[in-house]
C-alpha positions as CSV (number, residue, x, y, z in Angstrom):
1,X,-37.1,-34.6,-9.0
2,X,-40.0,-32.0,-8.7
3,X,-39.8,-30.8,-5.2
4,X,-43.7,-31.0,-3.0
5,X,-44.4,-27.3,-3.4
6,X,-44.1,-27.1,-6.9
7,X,-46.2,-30.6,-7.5
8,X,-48.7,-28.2,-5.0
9,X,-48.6,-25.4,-7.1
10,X,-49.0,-27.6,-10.5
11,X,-52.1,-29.3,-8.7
12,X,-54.2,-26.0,-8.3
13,X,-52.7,-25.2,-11.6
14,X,-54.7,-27.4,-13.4
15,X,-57.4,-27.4,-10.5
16,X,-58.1,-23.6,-11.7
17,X,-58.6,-24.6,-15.4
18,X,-60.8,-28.0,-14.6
19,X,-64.2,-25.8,-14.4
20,X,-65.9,-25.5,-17.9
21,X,-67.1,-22.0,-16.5
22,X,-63.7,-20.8,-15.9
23,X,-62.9,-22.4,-19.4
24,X,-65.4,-20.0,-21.0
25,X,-64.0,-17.1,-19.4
26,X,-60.4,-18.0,-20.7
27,X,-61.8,-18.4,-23.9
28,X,-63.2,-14.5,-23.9
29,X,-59.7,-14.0,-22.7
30,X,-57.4,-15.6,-25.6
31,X,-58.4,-12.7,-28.2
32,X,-58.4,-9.5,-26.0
33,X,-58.4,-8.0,-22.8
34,X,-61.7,-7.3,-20.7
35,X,-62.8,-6.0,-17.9
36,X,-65.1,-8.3,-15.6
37,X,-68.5,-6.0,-16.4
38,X,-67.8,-7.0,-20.5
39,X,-67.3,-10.9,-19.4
40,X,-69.8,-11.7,-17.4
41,X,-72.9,-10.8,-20.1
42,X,-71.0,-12.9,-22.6
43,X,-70.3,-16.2,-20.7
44,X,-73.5,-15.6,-19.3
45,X,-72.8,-16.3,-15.6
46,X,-74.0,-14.0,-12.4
47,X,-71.5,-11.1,-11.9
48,X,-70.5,-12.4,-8.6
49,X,-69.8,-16.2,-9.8
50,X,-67.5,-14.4,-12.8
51,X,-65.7,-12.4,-9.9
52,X,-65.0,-15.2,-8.0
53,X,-63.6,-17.2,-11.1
54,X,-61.4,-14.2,-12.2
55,X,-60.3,-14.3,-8.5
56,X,-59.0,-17.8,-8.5
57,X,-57.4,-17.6,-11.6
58,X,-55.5,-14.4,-10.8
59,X,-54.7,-16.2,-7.5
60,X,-53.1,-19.5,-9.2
61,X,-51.3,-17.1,-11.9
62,X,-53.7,-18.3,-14.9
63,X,-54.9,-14.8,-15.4
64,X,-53.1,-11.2,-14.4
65,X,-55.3,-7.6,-13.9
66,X,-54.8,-4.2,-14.2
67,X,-56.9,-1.0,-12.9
68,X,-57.8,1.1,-15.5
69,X,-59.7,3.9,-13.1
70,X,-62.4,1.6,-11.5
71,X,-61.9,-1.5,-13.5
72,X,-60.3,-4.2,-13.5
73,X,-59.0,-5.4,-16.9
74,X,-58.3,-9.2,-17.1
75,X,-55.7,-11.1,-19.6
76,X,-53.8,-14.0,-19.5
77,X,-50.9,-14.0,-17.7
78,X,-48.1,-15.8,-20.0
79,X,-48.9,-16.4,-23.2
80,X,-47.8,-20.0,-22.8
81,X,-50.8,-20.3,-21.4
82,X,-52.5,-19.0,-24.3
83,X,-50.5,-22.1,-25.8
84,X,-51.4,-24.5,-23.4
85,X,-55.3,-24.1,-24.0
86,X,-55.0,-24.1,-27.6
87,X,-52.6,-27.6,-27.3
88,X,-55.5,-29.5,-24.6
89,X,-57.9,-28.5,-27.4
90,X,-56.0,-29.9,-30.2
91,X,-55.9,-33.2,-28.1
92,X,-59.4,-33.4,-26.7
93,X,-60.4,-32.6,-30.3
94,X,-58.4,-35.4,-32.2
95,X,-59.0,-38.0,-29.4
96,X,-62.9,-38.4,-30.5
C-alpha cells in the first residue's frame, strides 16, 4: 500500500502537468534545453506567468535547472517523464 505522503506527492505530480500552459512549455522542453528568456516568446505567455510555471514544475520535480552565468536553463528532469507525456498523448489521441 502507497503510504499518504507519496499519494501527496503523486497529487501535485499530476496537479503540475494539468495546466495546458505548463503543457506548452514541456512541449518546448522535450527536444532541447532552454533558458526561460527563449520560452517565453515561443509559448507566447508574459515572462512572469512562464517564470512562475517553470517554478512549480521545478518545485514538484517535473522540470530540473541549471545556471549557465545569468540564466537559468530548464530540461526535464527524468526522461521518464519525457515518456510519460509522449504515452498521455498516445491515449488522448486514440480515445477520439
Amino acid at each position: 500500500m502507497v503510504d499518504e505522503r507519496t499519494i501527496e506527492r503523486c497529487a501535485q505530480f499530476f496537479k503540475a502537468l494539468s495546466n495546458p500552459e505548463r503543457l506548452r512549455i514541456l512541449d518546448e522542453l522535450l527536444s532541447e534545453e532552454l533558458c526561460q528568456c527563449e520560452l517565453f516568446p515561443r509559448v507566447q505567455l508574459a515572462q512572469s506567468t512562464v517564470s512562475s510555471y517553470l517554478s512549480q514544475l521545478v518545485r514538484v520535480g517535473v522540470l530540473k535547472h541549471r545556471k549557465e552565468g545569468q540564466r537559468k536553463i530548464y530540461t526535464i528532469a527524468d526522461p521518464r517523464i519525457s515518456e510519460l507525456l509522449k504515452l498521455t498523448r498516445e491515449i488522448v489521441s486514440s480515445s477520439h
